[in-house]
C-alpha positions as CSV (number, residue, x, y, z in Angstrom):
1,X,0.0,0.0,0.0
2,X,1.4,3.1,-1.2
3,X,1.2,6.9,0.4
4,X,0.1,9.3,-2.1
5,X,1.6,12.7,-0.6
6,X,0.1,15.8,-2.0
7,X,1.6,19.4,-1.6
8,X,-0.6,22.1,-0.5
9,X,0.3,25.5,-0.9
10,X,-0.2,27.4,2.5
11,X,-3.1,29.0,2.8
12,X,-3.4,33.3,1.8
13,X,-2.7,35.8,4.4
14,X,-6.1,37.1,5.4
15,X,-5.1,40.6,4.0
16,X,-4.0,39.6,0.6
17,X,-7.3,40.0,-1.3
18,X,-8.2,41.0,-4.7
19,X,-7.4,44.6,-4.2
20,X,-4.2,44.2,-1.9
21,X,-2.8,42.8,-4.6
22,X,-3.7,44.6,-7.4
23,X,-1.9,47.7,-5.4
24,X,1.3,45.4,-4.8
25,X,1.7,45.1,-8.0
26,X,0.6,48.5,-9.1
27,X,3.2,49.7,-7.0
28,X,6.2,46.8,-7.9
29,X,6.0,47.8,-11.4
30,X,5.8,51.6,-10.9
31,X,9.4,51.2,-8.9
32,X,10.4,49.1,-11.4
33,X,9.7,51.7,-14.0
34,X,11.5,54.5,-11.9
35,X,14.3,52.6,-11.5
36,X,15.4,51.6,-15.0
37,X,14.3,55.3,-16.1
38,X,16.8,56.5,-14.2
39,X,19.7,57.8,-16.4
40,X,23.3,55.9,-16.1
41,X,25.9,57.7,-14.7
42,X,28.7,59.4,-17.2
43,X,32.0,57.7,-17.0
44,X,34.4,59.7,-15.7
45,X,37.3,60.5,-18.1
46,X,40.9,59.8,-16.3
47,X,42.6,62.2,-18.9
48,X,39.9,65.1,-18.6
49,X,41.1,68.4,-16.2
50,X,38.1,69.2,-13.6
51,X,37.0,72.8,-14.5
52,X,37.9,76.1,-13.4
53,X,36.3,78.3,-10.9
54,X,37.3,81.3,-13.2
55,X,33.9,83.1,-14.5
56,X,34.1,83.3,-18.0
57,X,32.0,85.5,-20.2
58,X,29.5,84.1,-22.4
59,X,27.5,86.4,-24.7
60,X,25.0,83.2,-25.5
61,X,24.7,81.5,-22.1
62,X,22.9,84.2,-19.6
63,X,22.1,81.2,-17.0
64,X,23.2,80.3,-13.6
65,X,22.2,77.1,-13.5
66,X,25.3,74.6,-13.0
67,X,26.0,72.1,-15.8
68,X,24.9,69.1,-13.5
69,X,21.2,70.5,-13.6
70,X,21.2,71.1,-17.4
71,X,22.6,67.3,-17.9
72,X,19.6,65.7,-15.8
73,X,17.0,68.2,-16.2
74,X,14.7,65.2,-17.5
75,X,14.4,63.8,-14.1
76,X,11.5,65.7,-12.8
77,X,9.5,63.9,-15.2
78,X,9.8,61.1,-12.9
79,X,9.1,63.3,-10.0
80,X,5.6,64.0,-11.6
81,X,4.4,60.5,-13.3
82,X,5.3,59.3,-9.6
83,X,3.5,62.4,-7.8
84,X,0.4,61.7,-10.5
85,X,0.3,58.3,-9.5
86,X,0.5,58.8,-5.7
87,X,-2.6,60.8,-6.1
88,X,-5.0,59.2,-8.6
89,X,-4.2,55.6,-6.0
90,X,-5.4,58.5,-3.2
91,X,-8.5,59.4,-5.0
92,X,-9.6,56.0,-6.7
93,X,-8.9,54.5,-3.0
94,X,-11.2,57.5,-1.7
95,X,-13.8,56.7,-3.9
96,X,-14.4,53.3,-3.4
97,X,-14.3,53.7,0.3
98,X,-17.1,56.2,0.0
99,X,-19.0,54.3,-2.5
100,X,-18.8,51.1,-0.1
101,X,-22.0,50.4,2.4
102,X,-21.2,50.7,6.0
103,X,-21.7,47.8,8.0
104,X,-25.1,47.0,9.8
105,X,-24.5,47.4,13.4
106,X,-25.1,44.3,15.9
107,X,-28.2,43.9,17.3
């Protein structure tokens, strides 16, 4: 007489429902997305002199902005998809909690 041994999976946490999960995941790809849109960093250049502090006089450039700002200034495009995102799961999550019955108290 043989044993037949079967594997159950253990069972879900009681928190993990439909919605749980759909915001795990929600959230898992959005930092997925904000990390691989974020720009590699330049190699450095061993040969390359760091700049000078002397101002020089540019008839064309009028800005104060350093050069490091200029090179990433696509970054606060993350900034905002991630600030839009944060609030529309704010709102949607508001509205289902006000569209939901309350509970019948016990009697």
């Amino acid at each position: 007489m043989k044993r037949k041994f079967s594997i159950t999976p253990p069972p879900w946490p009681a928190w993990l429902d439909r919605r749980s999960l759909i915001l795990l995941i929600i959230a898992a790809i959005f930092l997925l997305t904000l990390a691989w849109s974020e720009p590699l960093p330049k190699p450095s250049q061993p040969g390359k002199r760091a700049a000078s502090l002397t101002p020089s006089i540019n008839a064309q450039e009028t800005s104060d902005m350093p050069e490091e700002w200029k090179d990433n200034a696509e970054q606060t495009n993350g900034i905002l998809l991630g600030g839009i995102i944060l609030v529309s799961i704010i709102v949607i999550g508001s509205f289902s909690g006000m569209r939901r019955k309350p509970p019948l108290p016990p009697h």
